[in-house]
N, C-alpha and C positions, 0 to 999 in steps of 0.2 A: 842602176842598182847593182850591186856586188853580186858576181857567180853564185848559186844557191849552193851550188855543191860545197863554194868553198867555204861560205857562211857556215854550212854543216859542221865542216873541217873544225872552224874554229868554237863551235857553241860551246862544247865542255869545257874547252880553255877560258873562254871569256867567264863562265862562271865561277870556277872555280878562283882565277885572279880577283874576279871581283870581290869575292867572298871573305877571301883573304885578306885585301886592302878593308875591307867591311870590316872585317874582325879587330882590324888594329885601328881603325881610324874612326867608325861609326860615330857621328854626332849624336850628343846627350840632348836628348828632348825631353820632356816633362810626361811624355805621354808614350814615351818608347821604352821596351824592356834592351836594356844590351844585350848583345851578342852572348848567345849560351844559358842564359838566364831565365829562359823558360819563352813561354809566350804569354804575353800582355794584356793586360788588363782590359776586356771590351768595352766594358762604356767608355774606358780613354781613348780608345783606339776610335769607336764609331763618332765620338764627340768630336775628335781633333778631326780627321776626316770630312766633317761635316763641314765645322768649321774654315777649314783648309781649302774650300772649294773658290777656287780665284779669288784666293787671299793668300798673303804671304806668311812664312813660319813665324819673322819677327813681328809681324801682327797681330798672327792669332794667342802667343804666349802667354799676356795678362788676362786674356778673354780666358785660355783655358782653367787656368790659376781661381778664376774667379767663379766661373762655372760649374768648377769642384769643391771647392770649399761650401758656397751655398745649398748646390745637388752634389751629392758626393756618389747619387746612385742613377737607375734607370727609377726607381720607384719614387724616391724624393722629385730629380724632376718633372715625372706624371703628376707627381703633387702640386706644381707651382702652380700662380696663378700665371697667365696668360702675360699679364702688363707687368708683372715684374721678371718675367722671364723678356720678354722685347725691350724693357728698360734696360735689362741687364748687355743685351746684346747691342744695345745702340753704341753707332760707331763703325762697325764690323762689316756692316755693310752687306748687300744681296737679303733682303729682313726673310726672302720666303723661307731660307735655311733656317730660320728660326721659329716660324711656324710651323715647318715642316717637324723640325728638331722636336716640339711639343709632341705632337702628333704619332710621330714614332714612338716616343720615348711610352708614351700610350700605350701603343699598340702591343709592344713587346712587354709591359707591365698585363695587359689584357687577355694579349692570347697566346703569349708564349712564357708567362708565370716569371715573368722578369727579367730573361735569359735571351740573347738574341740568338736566332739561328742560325745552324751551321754551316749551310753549300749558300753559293753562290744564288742559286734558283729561289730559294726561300728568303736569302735577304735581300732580294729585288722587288720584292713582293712590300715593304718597308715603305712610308711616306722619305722622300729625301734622300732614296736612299737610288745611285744608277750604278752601271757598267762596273766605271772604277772601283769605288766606296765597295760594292759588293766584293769585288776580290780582291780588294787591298783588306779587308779585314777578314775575306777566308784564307789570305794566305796569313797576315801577320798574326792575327789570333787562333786561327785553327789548324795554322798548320798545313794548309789544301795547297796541292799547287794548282794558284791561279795566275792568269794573265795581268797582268798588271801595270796600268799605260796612264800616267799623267803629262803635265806638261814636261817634265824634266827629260821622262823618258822618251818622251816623243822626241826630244832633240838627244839626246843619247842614241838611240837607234836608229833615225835617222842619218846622223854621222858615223855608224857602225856602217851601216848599209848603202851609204853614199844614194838615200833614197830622196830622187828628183822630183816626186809630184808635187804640188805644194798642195800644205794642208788649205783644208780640212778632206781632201779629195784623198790624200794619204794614206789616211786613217787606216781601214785594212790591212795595206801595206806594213803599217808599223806594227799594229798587233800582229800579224803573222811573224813579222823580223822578232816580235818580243816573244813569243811564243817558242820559238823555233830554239832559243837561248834558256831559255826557262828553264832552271834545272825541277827537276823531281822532287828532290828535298832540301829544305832551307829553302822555299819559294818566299815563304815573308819577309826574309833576309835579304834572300835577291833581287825583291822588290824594291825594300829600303835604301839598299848598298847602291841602286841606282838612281834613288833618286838622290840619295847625297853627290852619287859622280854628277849626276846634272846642274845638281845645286850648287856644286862647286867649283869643279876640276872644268867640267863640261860644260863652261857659263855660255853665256847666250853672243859674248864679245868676248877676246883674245884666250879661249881654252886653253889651259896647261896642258897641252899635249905630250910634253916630253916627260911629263911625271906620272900621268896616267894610267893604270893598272889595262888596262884593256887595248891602251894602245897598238899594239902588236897585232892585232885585228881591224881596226879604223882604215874602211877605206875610201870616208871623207879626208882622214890626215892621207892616207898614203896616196890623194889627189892632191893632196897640197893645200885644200880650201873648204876646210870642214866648217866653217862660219857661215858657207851658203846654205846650208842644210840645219833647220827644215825648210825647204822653202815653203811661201804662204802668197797665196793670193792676197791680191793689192785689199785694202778695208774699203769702202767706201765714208763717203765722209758724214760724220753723225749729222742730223736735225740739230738745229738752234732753235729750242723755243723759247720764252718769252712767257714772264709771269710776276705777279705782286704777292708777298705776304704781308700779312695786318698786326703789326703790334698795340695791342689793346692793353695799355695801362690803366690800371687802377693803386694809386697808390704806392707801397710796394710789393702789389701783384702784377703780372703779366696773364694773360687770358690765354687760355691753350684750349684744344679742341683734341676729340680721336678723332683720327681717320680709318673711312668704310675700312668695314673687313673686308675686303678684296682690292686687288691693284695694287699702285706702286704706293709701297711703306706703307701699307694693311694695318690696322690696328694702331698703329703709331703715334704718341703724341704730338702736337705739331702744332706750328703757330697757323692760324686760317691764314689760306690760301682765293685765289681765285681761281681754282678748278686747272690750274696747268695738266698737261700728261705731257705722255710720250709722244702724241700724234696732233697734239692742238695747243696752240697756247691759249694763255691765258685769258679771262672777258675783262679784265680792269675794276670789276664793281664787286664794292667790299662787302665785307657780311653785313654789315648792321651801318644805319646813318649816324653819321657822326660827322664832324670837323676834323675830317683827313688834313697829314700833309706830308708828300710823299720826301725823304732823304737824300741827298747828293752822294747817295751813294749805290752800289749796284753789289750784287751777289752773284758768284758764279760756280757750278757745280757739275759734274762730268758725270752722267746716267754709262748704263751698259749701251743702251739704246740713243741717247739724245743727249746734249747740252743744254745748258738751262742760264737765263741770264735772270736776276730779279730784282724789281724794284721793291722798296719796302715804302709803306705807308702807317703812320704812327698816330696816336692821337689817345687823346685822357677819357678817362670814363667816371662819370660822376657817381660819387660816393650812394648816391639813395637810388639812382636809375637800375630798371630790372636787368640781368645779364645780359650779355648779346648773344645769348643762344645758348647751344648745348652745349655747355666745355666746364671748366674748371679755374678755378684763381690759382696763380702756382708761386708762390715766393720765390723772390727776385732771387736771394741769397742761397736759393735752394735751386735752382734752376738747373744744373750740373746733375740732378737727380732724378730729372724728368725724363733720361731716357729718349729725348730727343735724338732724331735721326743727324746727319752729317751737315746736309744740308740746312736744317733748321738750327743747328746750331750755328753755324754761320751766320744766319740770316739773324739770329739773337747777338752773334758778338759783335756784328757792324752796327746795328743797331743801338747795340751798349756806348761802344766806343767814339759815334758816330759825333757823341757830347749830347745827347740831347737826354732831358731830367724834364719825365712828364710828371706831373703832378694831376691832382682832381678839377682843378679848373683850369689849368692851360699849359702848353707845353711852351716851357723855358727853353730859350738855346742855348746854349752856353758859346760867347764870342772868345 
């Protein structure tokens, strides 16, 4: 790691460079105020934030788009219902940010009169709400100078500070480096302006170093090999489980189910399952008896935690027989509206594509 003293040397310079190049170059986001313009609207700030959590910018942009126009406040979305607020988010992916999202947006309608709070301490206090989120919105909306360490920075600082431990072992390390740089005022600035240098300048492969605003401090570049930084301990390699889901035709309905409110993709609509997780696969045996017959085809889907291989299993459901359980008939043609998670959308469009046209007494193949 780079001399502390000289780190020192350079803190006010790196800020101020930054802020600068911030000032003229700052990307326009749907949920950011420009430079000089005041500070930014909270519920955009705390939404995209939320949103934004190991998700990418050009991911979360029609989600945000879409999430404002329907709740355009903290008190509207306390109003949704539950299943069209996870409809709205299917897709996005990580669902508990979305229950979570609910939850808050409560809380702050509840006990904070609609308004979210202001230091860092009290909006920790927030379902959804950690570390970062807390002081990336007391700096960008309140103005506070807060610490403020995502992934961008963490590889920004890192190659500032030529810092070798690999994460996540790091971590201290880099918040004290971010810290130590932090100016006083314009902290939501200097937050932002770095994570644009990450987002950009400062990528993950071949950094523009030589156009760099802060370069004249890097003492990753001025080793020559600011790409090995941040270092990261090796992953281990994820679980492969193993699992069926059941497309139940009726005509042109498809049969959907919620899932428990608790665990993976809570609340969610979803095609039945045979109970896969994260830690078991699947038992093979479908909800209801029927004249199964499983696809030549497979689904595959990448968890935080696990990978997931699926077979699907299809079969017609007779117009007069009583349901197979607790769910729903959801048109075919509508299906795109169910809010279905990633996975089961998959698992719907192999299924679609696959040619097979079940009908009430038998399923057709198409050769």
């Amino acid at each position: 790691m780079a001399d502390v003293q000289q780190s020192e040397y350079y803190s006010g310079d790196i800020a101020r460079q930054l802020l600068a190049h911030y000032d003229a170059h700052a990307r326009t986001l749907p949920w950011r105020t420009p430079p000089g313009a005041g500070f930014a609207n909270p519920y955009h700030v705390w939404l995209s934030e939320i949103m934004l959590q190991q998700t990418t910018v050009a991911a979360v942009g029609s989600y945000f788009q879409k999430f404002t126009h329907i709740w355009p406040s903290f008190a509207a979305l306390a109003a949704a219902a539950d299943a069209d607020v996870m409809a709205a988010w299917a897709g996005l992916g990580y669902y508990a940010r979305a229950r979570n999202l609910l939850k808050c947006a409560r809380v702050v309608v509840t006990e904070h009169g609609g308004r979210l709070p202001e230091t860092e301490a009290e909006l920790l206090k927030l379902p959804g709400v950690g570390p970062y989120t807390a002081a990336a919105i007391a700096a960008i909306v309140f103005g506070q100078r807060a610490v403020v360490v995502d992934a961008n920075v963490e590889r920004v600082v890192s190659r500032l500070f030529a810092i070798s431990t690999p994460l996540p072992q790091s971590k201290p390390q880099i918040r004290a480096a971010t810290d130590s740089i932090t100016p006083d005022r314009r902290a939501g600035d200097f937050a932002q302006a770095m994570m644009d240098l990450g987002a950009g300048m400062c990528s993950v492969r071949a950094p523009s170093c030589l156009v760099c605003p802060v370069a004249f401090a890097c003492e990753g570049m001025r080793l020559g090999n600011p790409e090995v930084y941040p270092a990261k301990t090796p992953k281990a390699a994820k679980p492969q489980r193993t699992g069926s889901v059941y497309w139940i035709q009726r005509g042109n309905h498809v049969w959907l189910i919620r899932r428990a409110d608790k665990g993976l993709l809570a609340g969610m609509r979803a095609l039945p399952d045979d109970q896969w997780t994260a830690r078991l696969d699947g038992h093979s045996t479908p909800p209801a008896p029927a004249a199964w017959r499983r696809l030549p085809v497979q689904v595959s889907h990448v968890f935080t935690h696990f990978s997931l291989l699926l077979d699907i299993a299809v079969t017609a459901w007779p117009a007069g027989a009583a349901d197979p359980g607790e769910g729903e008939w959801w048109p075919l043609k509508s299906l795109d509206k169910a809010g279905l998670p990633t996975v089961f959308r998959k698992a719907t469009e192999a299924a679609m594509n696959a040619g097979e046209r079940i009908c009430a007494c038998k399923i057709v193949v198409r050769r």
